[in-house]
C-alpha positions as CSV (number, residue, x, y, z in Angstrom):
1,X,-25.4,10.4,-12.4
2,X,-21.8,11.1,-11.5
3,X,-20.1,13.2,-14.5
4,X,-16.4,12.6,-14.7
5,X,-14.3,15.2,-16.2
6,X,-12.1,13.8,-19.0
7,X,-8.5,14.1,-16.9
8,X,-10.1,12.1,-14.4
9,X,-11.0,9.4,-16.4
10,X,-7.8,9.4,-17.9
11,X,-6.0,9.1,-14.5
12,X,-8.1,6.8,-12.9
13,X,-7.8,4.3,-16.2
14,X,-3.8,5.0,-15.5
15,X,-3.8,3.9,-12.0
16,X,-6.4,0.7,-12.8
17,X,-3.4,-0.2,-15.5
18,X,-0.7,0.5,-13.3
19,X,-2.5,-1.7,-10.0
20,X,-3.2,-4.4,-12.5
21,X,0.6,-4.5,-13.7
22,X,1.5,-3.9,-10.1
23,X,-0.2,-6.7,-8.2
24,X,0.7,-9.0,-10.9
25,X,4.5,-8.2,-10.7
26,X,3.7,-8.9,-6.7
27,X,2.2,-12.1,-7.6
28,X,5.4,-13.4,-8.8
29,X,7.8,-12.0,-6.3
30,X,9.7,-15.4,-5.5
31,X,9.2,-16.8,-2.1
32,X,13.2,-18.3,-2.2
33,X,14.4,-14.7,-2.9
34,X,12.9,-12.8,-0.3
35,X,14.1,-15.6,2.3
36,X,17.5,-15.2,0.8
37,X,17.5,-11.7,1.3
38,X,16.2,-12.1,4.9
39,X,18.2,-14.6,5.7
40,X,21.7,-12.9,4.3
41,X,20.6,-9.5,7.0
42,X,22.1,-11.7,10.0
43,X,20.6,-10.9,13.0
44,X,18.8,-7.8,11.8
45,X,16.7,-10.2,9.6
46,X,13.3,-9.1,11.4
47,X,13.8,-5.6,10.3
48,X,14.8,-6.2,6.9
49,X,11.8,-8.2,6.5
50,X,9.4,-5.8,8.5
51,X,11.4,-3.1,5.7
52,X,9.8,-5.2,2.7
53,X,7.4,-6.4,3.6
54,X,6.3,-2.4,4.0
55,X,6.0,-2.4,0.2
56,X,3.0,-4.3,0.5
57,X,1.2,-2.3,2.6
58,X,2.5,1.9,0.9
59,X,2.1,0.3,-2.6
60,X,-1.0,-1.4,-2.5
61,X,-1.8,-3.8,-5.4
62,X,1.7,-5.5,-4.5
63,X,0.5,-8.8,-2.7
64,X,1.8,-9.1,0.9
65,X,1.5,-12.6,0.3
66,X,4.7,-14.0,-0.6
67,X,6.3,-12.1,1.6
68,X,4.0,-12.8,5.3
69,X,5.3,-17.0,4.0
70,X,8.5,-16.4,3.8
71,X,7.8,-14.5,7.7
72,X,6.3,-17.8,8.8
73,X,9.2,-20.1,7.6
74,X,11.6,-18.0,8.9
75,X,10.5,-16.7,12.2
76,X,7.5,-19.2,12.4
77,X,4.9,-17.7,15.0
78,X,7.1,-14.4,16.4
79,X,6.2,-13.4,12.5
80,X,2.8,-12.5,13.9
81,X,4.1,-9.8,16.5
82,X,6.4,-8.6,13.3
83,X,3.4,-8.7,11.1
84,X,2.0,-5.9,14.4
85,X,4.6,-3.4,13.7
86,X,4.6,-3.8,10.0
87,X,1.0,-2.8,9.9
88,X,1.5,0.0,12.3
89,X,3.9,1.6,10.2
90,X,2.6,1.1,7.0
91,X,-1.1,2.8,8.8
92,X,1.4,5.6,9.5
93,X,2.8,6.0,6.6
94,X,-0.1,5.9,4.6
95,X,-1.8,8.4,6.7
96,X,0.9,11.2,6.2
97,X,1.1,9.8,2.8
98,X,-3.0,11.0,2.3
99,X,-2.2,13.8,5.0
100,X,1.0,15.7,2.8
101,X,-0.9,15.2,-0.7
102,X,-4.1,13.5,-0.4
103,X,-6.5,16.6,-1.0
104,X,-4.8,18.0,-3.5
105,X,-4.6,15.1,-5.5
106,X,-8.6,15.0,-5.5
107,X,-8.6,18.2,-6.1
108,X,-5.9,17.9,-9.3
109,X,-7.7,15.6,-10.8
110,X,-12.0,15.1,-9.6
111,X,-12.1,18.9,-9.4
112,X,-13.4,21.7,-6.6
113,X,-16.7,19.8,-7.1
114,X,-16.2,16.9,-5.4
115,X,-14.0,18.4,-2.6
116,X,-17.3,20.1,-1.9
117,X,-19.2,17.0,-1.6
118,X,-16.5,15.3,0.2
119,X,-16.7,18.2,2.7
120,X,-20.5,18.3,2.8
121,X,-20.4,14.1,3.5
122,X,-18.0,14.4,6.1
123,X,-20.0,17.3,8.2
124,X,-23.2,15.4,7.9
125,X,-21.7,11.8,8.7
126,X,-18.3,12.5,10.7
């Protein structure tokens, strides 16, 4: 059985808290505001929106949701190519996100341990 050490715990109950308060909050982002703020860029409305709609994907329990509706009723279909580049840079960001801190986060808080068998998983599997 896995053994957790007590600051682990501790911060893993923290960040379940902090998701659940998060993706809530993202639940009730109104749809009219976003397309008010969209709307009020001009003609740089497709990157404001491809801008927040980014919180979705670097803070993940926010629901892209609201904010991939108000893409479709205000750029109807072209919203899909928008929706491309959003992904693309959120997948970028995320991966220098986990790349600048992400092994010394485990490390901080699961312990040298599990880096170990992290490592060991990775040489046997790829």
């Amino acid at each position: 059985m896995l053994k957790l050490r007590p600051k682990f715990q501790i911060s893993l109950a923290l960040a379940i808290l902090i998701s659940i308060i998060l993706y809530s909050w993202g639940k009730q982002i109104p749809q009219q505001e976003i397309e008010n703020f969209v709307q009020s860029a001009g003609p740089w409305a497709p990157i404001a929106w491809i801008v927040i709609h980014q919180i979705s994907y670097v803070v993940a329990p926010i629901s892209g949701l609201p904010f991939l509706i108000a893409g479709f009723y205000l750029f109807g279909k072209t919203v899909i190519i928008y929706t491309y580049f959003v992904v693309l840079i959120g997948a970028t960001i995320n991966f220098w996100i986990a790349r600048i801190w992400g092994r010394s986060l485990v490390n901080k808080f699961a312990g040298q341990d599990t880096i170990r068998k992290i490592d060991k998983l990775s040489k046997e599997y790829g």
